[in-house]
N, C-alpha and C positions, 0 to 999 in steps of 0.2 A: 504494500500500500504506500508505504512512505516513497519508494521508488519516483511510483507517476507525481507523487505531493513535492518530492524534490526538485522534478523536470519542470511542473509547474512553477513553482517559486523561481527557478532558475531563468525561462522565457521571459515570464514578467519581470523578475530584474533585471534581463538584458534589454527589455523596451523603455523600462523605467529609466534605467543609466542611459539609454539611447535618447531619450527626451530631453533629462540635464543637461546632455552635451550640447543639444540640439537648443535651448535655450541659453547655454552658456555663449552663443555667438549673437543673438539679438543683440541692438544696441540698448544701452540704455541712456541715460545722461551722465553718466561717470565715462571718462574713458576702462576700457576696459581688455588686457591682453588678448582674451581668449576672442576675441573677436576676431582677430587676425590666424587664427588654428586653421582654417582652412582653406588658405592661401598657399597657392602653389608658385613658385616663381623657376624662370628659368634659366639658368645658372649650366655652364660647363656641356652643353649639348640636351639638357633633360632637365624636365619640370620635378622641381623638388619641394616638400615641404618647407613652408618661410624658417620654421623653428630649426630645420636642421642648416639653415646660413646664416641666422642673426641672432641674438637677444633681441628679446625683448622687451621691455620694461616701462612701466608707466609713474614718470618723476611727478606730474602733477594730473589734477583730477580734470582737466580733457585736453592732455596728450599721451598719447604712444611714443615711445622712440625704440625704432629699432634700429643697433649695430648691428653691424655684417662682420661676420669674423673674418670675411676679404673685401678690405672696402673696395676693390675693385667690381663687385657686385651692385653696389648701391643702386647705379639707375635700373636694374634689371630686376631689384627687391620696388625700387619706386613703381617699375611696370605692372608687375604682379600686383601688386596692393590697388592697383587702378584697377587692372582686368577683371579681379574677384567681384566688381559691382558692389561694395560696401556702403557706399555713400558719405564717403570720409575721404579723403584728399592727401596725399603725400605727398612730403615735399625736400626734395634732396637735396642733404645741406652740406657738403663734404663729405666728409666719410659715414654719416647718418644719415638716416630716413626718420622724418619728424612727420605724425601723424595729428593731427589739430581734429578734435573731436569736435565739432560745433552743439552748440547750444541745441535742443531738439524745440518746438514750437508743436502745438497743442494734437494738429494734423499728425503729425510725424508717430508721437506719441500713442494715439487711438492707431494709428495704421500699424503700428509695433505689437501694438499689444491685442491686435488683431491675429497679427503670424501668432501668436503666444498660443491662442485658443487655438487657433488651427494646428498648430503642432502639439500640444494636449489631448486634440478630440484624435489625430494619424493615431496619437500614443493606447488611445483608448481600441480603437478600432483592431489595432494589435493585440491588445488585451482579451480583447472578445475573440478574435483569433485562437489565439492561443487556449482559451477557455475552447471553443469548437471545436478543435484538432484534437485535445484531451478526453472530451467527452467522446468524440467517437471514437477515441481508442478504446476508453471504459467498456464503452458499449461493444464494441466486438471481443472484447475477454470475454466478457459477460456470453455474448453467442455462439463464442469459442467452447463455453464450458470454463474457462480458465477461473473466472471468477461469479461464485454465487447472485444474485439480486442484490440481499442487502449491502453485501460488501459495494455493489457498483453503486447504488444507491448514496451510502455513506461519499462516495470517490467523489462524486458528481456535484455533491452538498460543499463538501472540501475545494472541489474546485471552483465554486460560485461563490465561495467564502474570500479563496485568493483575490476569485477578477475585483469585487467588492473593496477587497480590498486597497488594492491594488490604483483603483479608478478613483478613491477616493485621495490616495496619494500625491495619482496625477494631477487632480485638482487642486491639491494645497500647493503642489509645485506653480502651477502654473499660477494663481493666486497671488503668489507669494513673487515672483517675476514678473508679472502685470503690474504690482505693487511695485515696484523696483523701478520698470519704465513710466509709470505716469507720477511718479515723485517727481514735483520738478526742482 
């Protein structure tokens, strides 16, 4: 029993963790590093992760700066950070790339914390996934002979108790980073 209750728990905490990330790149009104994590730039023949050519680091609350551990990269970290569509602006200063967070304005703000919901409800939809693909496993033990009624019964209850769970998580997550963007 605890098998399928572990598989479970494990799916949804791989959708759960896949949503934090997935909110950890929203903007908010802080400058913010992880904003830049999925920036590929291209460096030496081949698109590379930003984080494996630069630091990163945020000296004040709306800038970025990132050094290139070859400043001979710079403008091609500057390109990258263009190309990703962030809506943030770089600007090559010698041997750094200075990122100037702008102030967000109230539009911006509602449009942000719009993706926020939309990536909460993907998060959810996975959830119920994950809850369906479970239960008809239950259910075929069960037809299999493998596992009695009440035991699939009990499985089924268990795993309505995770998604429940689960969904309510995502909700404080997302709550709590909606909260985050409309601070102004």
């Amino acid at each position: 029993m605890s098998s399928v209750e572990n598989q479970v728990k494990a799916a949804m905490q791989a959708a759960l963790d896949h949503l934090k990330q997935e909110l950890k790149a929203l903007r908010t009104g802080r400058a913010n590093s992880a904003a830049l994590d999925k920036v590929m730039v291209e460096v030496y023949g081949s698109l590379t992760p930003l984080k494996a050519v630069a630091n990163i680091t945020v000296p004040e609350a709306r800038q970025i700066l990132v050094t290139p551990f070859d400043p001979s990269t710079v403008h091609a970290i500057s390109k990258g950070i263009e190309a990703a569509n962030l809506g943030i602006h770089p600007i090559a200063d010698g041997k750094v790339v200075r990122v100037n967070v702008p102030p967000m304005d109230e539009t911006v703000r509602k449009q942000i914390a719009k993706q926020c919901k939309e990536l909460g409800e993907k998060a959810k939809i996975s959830m119920r996934e994950v809850r369906r693909k479970f239960n008809e496993l239950v259910r075929k033990q069960k037809a299999d002979g493998v596992l009695p009624e009440d035991m699939m019964k009990k499985l089924e209850k268990t795993i309505q108790d995770l998604t429940d769970r689960y969904c309510k998580d995502i909700d404080s997550v997302c709550a709590e980073k909606e909260k985050e963007i409309l601070t102004v």
